[in-house]
PDB file of the backbone (N, CA, C, O) and the ligand in Angstrom, with CONECT records:
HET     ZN  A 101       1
ATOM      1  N   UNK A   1     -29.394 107.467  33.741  1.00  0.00           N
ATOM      2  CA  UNK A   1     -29.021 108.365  34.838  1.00  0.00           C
ATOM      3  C   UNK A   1     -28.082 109.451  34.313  1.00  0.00           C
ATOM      4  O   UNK A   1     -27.545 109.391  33.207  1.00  0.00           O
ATOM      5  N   UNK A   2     -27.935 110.390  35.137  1.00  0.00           N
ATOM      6  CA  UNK A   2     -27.770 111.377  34.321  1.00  0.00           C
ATOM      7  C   UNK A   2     -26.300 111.957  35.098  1.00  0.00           C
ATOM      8  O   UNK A   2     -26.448 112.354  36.253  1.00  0.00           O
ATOM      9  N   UNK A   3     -24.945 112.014  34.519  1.00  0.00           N
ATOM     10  CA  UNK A   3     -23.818 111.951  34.645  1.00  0.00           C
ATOM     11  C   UNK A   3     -24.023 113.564  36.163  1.00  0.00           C
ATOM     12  O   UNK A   3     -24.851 114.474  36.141  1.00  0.00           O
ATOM     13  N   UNK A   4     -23.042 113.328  37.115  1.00  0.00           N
ATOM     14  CA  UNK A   4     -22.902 114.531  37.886  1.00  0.00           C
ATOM     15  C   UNK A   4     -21.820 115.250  37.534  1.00  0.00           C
ATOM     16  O   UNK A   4     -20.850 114.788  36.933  1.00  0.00           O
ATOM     17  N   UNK A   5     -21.980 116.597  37.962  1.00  0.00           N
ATOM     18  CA  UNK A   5     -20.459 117.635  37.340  1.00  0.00           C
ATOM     19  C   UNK A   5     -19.100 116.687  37.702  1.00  0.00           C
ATOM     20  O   UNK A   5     -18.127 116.485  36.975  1.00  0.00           O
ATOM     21  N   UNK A   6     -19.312 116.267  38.822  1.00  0.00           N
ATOM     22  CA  UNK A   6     -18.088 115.920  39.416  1.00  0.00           C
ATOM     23  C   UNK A   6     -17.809 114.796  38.561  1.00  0.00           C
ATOM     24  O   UNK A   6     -16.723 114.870  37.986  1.00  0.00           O
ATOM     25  N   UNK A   7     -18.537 113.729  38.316  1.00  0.00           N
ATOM     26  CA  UNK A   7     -18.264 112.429  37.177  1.00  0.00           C
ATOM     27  C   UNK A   7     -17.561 113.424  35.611  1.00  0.00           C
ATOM     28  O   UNK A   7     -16.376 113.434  35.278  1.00  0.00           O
ATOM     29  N   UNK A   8     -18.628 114.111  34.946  1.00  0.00           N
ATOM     30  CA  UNK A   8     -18.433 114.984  33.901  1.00  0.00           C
ATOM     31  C   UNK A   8     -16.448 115.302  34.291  1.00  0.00           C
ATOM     32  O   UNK A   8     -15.431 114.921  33.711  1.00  0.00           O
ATOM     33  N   UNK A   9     -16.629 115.968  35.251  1.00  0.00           N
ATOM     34  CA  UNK A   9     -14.884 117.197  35.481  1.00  0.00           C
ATOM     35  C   UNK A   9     -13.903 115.632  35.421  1.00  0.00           C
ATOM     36  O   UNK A   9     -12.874 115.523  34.754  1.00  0.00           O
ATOM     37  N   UNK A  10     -14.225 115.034  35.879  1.00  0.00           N
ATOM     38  CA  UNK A  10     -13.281 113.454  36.244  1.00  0.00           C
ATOM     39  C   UNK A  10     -12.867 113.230  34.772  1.00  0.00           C
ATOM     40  O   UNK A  10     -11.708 113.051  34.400  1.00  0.00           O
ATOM     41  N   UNK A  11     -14.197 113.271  33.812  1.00  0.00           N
ATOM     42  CA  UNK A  11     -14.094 112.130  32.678  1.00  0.00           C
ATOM     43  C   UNK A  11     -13.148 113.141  31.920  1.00  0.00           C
ATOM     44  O   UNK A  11     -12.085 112.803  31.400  1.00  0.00           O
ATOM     45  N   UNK A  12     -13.686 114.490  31.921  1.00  0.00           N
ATOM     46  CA  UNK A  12     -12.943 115.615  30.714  1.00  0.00           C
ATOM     47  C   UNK A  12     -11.490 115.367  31.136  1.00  0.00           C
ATOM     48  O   UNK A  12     -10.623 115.444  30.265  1.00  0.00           O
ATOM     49  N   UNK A  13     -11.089 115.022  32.634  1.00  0.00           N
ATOM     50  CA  UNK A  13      -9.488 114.616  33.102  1.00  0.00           C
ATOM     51  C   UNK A  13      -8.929 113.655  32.392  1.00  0.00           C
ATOM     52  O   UNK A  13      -7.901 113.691  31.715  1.00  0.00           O
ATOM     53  N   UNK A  14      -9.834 112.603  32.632  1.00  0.00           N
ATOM     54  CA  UNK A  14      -9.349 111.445  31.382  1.00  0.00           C
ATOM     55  C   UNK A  14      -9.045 111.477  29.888  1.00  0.00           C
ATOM     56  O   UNK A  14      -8.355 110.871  29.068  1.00  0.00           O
ATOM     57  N   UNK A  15      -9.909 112.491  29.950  1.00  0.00           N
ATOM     58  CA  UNK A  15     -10.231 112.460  28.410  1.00  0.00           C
ATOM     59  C   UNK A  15      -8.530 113.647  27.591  1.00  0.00           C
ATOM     60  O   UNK A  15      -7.745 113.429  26.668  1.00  0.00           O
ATOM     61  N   UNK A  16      -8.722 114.980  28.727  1.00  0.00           N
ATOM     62  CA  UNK A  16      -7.450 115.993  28.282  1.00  0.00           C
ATOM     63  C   UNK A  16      -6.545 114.977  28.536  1.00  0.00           C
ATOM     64  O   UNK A  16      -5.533 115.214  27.876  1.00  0.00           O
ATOM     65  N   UNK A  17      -6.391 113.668  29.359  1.00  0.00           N
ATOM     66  CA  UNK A  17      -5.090 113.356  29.559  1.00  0.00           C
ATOM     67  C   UNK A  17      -4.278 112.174  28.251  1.00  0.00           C
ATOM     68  O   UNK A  17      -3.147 111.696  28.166  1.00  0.00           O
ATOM     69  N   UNK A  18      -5.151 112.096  27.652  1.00  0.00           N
ATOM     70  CA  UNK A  18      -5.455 110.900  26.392  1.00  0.00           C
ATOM     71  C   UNK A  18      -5.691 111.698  25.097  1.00  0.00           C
ATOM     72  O   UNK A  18      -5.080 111.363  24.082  1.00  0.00           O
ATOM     73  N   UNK A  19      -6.590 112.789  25.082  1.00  0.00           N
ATOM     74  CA  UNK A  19      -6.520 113.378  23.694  1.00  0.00           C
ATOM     75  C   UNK A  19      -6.061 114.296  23.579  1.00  0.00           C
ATOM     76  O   UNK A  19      -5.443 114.555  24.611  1.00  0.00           O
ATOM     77  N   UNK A  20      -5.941 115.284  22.637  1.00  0.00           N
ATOM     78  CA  UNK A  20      -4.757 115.994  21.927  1.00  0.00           C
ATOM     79  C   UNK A  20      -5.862 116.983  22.606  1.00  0.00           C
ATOM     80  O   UNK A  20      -5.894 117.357  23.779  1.00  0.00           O
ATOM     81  N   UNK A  21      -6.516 117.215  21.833  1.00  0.00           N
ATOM     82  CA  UNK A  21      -7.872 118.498  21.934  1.00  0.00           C
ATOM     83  C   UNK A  21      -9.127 118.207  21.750  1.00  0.00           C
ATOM     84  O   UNK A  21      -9.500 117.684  20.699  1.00  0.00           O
ATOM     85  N   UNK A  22      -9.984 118.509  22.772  1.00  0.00           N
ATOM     86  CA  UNK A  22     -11.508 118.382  22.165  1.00  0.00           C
ATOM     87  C   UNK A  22     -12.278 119.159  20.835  1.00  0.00           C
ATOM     88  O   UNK A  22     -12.909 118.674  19.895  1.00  0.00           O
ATOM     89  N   UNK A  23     -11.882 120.840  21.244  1.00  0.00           N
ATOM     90  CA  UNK A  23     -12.271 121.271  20.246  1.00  0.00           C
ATOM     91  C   UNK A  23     -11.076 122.046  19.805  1.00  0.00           C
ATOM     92  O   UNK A  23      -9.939 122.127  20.268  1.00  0.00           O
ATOM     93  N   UNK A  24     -11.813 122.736  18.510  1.00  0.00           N
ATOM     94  CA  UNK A  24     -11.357 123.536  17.402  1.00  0.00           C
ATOM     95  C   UNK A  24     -11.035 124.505  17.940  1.00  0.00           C
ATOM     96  O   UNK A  24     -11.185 124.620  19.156  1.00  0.00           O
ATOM     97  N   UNK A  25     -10.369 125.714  16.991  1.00  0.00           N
ATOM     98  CA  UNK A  25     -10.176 126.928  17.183  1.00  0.00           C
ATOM     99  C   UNK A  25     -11.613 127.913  16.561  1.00  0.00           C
ATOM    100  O   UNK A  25     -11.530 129.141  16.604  1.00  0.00           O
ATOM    101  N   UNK A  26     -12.190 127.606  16.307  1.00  0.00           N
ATOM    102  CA  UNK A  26     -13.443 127.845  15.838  1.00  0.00           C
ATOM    103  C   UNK A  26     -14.503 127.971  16.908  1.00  0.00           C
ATOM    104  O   UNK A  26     -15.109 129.018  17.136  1.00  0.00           O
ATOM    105  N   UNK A  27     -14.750 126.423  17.776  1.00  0.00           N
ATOM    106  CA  UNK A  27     -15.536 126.581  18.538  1.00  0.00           C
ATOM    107  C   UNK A  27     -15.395 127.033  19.956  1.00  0.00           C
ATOM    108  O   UNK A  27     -16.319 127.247  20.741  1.00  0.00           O
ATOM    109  N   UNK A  28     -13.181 127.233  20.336  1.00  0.00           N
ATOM    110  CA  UNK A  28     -12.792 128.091  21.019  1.00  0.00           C
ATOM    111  C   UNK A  28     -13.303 129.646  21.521  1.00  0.00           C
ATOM    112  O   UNK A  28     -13.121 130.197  22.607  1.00  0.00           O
ATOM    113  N   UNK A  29     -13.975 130.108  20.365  1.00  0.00           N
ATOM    114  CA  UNK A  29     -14.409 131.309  20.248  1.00  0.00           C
ATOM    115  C   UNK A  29     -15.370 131.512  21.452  1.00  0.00           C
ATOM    116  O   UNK A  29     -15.277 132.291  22.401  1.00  0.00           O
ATOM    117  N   UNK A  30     -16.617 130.302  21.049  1.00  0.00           N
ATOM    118  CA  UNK A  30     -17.664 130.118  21.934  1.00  0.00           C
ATOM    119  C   UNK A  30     -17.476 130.598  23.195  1.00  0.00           C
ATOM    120  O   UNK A  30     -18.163 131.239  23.990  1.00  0.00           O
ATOM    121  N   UNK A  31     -16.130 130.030  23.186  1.00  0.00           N
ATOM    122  CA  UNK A  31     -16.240 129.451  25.234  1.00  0.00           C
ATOM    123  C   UNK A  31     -15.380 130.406  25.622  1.00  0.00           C
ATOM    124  O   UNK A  31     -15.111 130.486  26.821  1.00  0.00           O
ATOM    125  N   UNK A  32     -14.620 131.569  24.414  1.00  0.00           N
ATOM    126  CA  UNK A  32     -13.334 132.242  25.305  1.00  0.00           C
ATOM    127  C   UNK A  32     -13.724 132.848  26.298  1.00  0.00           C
ATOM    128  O   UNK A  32     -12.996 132.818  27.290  1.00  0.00           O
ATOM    129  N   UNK A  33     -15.269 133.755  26.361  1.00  0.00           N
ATOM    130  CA  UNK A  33     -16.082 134.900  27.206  1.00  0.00           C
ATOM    131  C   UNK A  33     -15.984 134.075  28.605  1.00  0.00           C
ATOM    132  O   UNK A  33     -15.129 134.386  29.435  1.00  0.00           O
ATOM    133  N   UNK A  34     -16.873 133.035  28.823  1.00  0.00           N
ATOM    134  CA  UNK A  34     -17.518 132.308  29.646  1.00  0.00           C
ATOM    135  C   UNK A  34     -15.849 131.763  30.249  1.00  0.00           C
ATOM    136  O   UNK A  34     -15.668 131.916  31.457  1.00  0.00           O
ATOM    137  N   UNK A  35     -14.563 131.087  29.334  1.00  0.00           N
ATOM    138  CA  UNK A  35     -13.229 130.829  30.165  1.00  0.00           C
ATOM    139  C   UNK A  35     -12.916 132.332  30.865  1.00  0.00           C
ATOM    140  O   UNK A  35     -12.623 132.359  32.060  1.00  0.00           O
ATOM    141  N   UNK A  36     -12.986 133.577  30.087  1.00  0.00           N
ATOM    142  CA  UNK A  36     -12.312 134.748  30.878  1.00  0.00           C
ATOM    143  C   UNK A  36     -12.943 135.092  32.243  1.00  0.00           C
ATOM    144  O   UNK A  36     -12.381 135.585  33.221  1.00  0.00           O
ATOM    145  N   UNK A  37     -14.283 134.712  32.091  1.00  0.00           N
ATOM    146  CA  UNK A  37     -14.822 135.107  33.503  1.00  0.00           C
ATOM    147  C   UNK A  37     -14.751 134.031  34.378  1.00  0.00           C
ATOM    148  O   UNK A  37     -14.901 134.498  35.507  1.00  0.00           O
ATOM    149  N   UNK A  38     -14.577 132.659  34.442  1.00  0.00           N
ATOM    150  CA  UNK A  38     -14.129 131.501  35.323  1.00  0.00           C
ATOM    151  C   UNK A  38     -12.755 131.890  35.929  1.00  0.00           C
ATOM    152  O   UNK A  38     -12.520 131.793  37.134  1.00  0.00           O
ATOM    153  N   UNK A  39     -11.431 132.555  34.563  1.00  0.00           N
ATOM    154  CA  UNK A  39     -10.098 132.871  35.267  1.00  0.00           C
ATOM    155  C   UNK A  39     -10.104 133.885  36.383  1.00  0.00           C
ATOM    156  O   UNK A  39      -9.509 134.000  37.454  1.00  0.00           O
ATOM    157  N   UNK A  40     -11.148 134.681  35.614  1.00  0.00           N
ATOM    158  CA  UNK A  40     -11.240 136.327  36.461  1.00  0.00           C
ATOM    159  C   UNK A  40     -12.017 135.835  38.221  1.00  0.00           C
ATOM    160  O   UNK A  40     -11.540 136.279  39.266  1.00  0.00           O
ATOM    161  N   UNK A  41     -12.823 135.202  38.198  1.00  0.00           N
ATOM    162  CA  UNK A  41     -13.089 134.820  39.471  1.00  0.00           C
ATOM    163  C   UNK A  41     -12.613 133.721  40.036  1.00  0.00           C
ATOM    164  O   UNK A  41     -13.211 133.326  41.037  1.00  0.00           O
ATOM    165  N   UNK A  42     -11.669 133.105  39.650  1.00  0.00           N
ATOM    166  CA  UNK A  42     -10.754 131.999  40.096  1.00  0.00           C
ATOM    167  C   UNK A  42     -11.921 131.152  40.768  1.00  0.00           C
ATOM    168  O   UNK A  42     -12.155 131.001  41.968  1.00  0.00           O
ATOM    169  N   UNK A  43     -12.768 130.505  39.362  1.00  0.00           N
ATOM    170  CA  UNK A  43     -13.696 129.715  39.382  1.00  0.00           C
ATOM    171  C   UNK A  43     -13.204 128.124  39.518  1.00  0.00           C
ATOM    172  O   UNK A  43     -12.034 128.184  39.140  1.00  0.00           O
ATOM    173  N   UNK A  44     -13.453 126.891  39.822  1.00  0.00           N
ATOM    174  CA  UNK A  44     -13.170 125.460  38.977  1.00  0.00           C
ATOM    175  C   UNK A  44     -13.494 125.447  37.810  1.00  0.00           C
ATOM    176  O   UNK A  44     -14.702 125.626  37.654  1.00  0.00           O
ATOM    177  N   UNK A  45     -12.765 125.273  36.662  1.00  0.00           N
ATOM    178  CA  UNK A  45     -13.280 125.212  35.605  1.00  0.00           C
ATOM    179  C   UNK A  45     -14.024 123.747  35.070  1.00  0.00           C
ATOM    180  O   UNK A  45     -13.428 122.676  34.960  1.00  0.00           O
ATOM    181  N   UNK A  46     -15.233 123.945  34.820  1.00  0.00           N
ATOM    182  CA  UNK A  46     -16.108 123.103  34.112  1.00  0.00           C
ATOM    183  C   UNK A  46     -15.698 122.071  33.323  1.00  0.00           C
ATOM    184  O   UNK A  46     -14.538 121.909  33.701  1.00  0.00           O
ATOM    185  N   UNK A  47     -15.943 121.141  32.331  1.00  0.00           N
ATOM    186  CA  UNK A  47     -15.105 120.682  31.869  1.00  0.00           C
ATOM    187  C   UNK A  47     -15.306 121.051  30.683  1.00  0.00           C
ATOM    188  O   UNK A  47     -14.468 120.580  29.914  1.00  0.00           O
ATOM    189  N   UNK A  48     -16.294 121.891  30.060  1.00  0.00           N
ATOM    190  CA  UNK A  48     -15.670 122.767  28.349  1.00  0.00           C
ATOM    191  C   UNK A  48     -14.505 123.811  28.949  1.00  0.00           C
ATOM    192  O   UNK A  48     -13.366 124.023  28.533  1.00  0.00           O
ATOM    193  N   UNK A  49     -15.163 124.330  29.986  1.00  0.00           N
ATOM    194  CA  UNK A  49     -13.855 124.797  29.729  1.00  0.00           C
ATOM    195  C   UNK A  49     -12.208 124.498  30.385  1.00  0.00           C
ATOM    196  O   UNK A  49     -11.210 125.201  30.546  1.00  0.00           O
ATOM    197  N   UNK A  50     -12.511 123.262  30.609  1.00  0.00           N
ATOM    198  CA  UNK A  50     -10.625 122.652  30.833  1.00  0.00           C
ATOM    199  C   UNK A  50     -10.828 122.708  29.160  1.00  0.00           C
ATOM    200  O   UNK A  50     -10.346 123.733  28.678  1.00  0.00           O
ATOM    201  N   UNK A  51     -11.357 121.936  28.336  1.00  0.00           N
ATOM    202  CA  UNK A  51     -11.202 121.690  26.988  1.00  0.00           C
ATOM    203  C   UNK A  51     -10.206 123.304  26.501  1.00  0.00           C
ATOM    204  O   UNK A  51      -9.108 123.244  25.950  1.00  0.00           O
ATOM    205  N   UNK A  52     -10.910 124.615  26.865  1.00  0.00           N
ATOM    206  CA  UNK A  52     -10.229 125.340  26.597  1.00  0.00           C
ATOM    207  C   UNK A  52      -9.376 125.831  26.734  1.00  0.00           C
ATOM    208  O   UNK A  52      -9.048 126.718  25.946  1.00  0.00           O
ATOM    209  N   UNK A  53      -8.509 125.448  27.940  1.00  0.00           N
ATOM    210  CA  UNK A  53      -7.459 125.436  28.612  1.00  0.00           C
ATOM    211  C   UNK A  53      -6.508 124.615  28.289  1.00  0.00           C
ATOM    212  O   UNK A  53      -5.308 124.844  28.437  1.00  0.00           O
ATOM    213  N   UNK A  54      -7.079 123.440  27.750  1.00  0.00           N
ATOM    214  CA  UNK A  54      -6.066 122.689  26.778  1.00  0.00           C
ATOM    215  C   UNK A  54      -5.811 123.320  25.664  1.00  0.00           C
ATOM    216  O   UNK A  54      -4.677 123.452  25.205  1.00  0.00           O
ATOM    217  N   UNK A  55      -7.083 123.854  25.036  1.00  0.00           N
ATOM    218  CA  UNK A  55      -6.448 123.894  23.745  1.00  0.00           C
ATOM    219  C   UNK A  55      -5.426 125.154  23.714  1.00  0.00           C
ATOM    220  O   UNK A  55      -4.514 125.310  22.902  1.00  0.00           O
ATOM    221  N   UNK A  56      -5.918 126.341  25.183  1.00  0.00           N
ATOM    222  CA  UNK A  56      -4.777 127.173  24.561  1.00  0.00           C
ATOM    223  C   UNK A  56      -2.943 126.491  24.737  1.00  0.00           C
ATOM    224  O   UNK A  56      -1.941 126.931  24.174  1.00  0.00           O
ATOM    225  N   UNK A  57      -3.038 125.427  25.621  1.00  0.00           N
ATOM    226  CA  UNK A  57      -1.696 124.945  26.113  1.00  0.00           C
ATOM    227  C   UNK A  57      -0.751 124.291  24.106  1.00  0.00           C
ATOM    228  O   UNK A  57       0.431 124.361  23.770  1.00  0.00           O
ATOM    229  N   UNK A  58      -2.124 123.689  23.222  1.00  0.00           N
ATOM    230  CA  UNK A  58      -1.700 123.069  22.566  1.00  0.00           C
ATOM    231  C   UNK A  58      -1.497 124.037  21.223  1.00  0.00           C
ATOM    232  O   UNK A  58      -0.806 123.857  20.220  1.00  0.00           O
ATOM    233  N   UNK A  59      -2.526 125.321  21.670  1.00  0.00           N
ATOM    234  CA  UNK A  59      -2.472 126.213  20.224  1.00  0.00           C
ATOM    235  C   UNK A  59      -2.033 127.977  20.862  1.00  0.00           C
ATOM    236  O   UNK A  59      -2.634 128.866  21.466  1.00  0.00           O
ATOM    237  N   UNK A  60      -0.826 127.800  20.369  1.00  0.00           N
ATOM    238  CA  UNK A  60       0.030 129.159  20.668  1.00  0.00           C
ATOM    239  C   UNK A  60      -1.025 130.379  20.065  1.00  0.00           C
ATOM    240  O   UNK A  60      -1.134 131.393  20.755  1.00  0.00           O
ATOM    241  N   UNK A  61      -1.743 130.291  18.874  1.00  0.00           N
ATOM    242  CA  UNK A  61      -2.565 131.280  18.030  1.00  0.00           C
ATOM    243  C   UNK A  61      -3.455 131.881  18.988  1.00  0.00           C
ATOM    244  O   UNK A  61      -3.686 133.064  19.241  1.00  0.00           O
ATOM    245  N   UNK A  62      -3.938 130.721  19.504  1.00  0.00           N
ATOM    246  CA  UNK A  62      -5.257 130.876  20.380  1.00  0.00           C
ATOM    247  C   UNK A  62      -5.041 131.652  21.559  1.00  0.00           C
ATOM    248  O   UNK A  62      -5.739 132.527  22.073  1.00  0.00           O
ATOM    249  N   UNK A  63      -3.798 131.101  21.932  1.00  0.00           N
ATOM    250  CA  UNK A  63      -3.139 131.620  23.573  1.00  0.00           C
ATOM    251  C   UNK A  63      -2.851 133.143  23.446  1.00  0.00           C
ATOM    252  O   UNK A  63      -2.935 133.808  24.479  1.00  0.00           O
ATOM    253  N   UNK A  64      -2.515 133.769  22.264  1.00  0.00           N
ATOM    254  CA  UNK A  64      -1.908 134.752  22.402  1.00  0.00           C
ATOM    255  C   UNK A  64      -3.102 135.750  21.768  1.00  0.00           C
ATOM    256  O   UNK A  64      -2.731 136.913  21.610  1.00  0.00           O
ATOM    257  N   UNK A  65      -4.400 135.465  21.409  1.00  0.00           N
ATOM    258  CA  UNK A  65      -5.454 135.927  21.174  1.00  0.00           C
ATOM    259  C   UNK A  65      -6.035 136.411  22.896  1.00  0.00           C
ATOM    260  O   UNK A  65      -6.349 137.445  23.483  1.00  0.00           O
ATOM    261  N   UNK A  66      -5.935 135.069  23.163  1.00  0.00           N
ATOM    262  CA  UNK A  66      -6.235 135.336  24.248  1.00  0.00           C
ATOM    263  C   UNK A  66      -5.560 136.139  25.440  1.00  0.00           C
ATOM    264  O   UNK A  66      -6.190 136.726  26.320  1.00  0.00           O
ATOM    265  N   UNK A  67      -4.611 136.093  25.365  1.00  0.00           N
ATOM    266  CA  UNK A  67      -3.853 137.195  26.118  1.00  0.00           C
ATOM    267  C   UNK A  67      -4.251 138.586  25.913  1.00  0.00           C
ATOM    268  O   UNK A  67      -4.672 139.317  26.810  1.00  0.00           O
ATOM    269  N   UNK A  68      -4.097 138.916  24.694  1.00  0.00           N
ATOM    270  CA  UNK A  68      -4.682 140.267  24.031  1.00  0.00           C
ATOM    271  C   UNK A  68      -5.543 140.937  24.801  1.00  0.00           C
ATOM    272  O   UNK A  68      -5.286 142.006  25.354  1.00  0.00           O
ATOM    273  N   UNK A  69      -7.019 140.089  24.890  1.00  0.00           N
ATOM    274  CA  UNK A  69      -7.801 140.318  25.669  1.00  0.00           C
ATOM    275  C   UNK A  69      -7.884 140.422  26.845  1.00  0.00           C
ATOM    276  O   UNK A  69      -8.526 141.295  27.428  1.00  0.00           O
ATOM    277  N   UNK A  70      -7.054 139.280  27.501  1.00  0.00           N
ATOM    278  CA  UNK A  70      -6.909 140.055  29.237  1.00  0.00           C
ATOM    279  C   UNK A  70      -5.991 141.394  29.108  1.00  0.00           C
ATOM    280  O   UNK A  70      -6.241 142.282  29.922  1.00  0.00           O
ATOM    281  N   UNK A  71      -5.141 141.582  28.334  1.00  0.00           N
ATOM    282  CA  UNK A  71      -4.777 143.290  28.644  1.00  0.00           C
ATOM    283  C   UNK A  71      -5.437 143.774  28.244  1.00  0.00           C
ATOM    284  O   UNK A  71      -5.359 144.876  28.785  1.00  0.00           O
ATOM    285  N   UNK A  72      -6.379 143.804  27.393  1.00  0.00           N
ATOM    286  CA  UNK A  72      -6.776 144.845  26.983  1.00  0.00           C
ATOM    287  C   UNK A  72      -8.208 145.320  27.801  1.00  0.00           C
ATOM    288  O   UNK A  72      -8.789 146.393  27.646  1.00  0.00           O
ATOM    289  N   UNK A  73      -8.799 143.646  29.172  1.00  0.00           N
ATOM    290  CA  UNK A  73      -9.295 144.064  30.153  1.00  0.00           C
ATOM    291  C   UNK A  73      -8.103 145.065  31.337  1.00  0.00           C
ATOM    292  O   UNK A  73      -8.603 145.771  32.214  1.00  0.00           O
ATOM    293  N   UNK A  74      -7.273 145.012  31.247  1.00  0.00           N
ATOM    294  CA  UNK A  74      -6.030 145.878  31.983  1.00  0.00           C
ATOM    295  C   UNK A  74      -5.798 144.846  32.922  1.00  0.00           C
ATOM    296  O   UNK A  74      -5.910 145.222  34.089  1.00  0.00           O
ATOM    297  N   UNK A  75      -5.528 143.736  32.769  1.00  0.00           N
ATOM    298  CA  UNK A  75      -5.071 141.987  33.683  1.00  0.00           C
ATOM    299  C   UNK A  75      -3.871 141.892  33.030  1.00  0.00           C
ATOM    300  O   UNK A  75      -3.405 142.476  32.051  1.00  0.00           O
ATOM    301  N   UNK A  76      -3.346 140.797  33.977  1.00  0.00           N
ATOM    302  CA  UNK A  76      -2.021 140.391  33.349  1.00  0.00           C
ATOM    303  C   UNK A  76      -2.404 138.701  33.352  1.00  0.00           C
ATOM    304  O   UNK A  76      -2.571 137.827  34.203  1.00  0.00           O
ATOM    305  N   UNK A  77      -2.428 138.790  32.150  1.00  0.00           N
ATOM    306  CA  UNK A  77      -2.089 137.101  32.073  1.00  0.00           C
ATOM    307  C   UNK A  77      -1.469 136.077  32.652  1.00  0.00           C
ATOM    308  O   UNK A  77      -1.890 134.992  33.054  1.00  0.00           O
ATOM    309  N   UNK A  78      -0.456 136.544  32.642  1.00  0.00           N
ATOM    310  CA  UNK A  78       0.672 136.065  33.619  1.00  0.00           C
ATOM    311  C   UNK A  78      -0.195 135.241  34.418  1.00  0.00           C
ATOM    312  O   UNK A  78      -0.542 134.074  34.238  1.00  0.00           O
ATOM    313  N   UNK A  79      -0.525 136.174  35.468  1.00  0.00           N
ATOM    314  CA  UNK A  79      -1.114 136.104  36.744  1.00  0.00           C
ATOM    315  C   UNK A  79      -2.643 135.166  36.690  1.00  0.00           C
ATOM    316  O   UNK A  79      -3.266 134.732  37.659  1.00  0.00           O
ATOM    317  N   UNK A  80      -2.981 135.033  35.231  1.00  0.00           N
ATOM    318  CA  UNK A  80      -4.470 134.548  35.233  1.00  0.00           C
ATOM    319  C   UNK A  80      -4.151 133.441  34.628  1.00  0.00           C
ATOM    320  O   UNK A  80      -5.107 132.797  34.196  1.00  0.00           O
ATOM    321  N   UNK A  81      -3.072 132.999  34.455  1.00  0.00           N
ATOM    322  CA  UNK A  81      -3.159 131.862  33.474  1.00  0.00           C
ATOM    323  C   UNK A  81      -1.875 130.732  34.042  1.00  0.00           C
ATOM    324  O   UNK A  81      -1.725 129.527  33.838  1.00  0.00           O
ATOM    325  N   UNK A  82      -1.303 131.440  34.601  1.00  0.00           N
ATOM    326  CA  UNK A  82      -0.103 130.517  34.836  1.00  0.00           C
ATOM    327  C   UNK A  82       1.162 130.248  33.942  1.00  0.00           C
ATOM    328  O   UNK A  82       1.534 130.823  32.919  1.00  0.00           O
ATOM    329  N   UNK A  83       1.555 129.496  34.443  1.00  0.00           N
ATOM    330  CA  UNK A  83       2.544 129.046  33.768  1.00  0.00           C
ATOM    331  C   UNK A  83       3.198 129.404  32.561  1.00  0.00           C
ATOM    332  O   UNK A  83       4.159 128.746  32.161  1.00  0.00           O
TER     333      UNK A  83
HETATM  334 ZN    ZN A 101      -6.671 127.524  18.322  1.00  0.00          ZN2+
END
C-alpha cells in the first residue's frame, strides 16, 4: 500500500525530529527552486521540502545562499522564512 502525503509529512516530522539532516548541500540545490515557490505562496511544505528547511536551520552556508536569492527576487526573507 502505498504511503499518503499526510502519513509521508508525519514520518519526515519524525524523522527532522531524530535526525540531524536528510540531505546534502548538494542535493539542496535540487529542491531550493521548488522550496522558494512553496515560501512565496505560503504553501504546506511537502516533506523534501521540510528536509530543506532543516537543512537551512542546520547549515548557515546554505541559509544565506538562500537569502541572496529572495532579495534578489526583491522579498525579504525575514518575512519568508521566519525566525
Ligand atoms: Zn548546506
Amino acid at each position: 500500500m502505498k504511503p499518503t502525503d499526510e502519513q509521508l509529512a508525519d514520518l519526515a516530522k519524525l524523522l527532522g525530529d531524530t535526525a540531524d539532516c536528510e540531505i546534502d548541500c548538494a542535493e539542496l540545490l535540487d529542491h531550493v527552486a521548488a522550496y522558494l515557490e512553496a515560501v512565496k505562496d505560503r504553501r504546506g511544505l511537502e516533506p523534501r521540502l521540510q528536509q530543506v528547511a532543516q537543512h537551512f536551520k542546520i547549515c548557515p552556508e546554505c541559509r544565506e545562499e538562500f537569502e541572496a536569492l529572495i532579495r534578489a527576487e526583491g522579498l525579504d526573507p525575514q518575512k519568508l522564512l521566519g525566525d
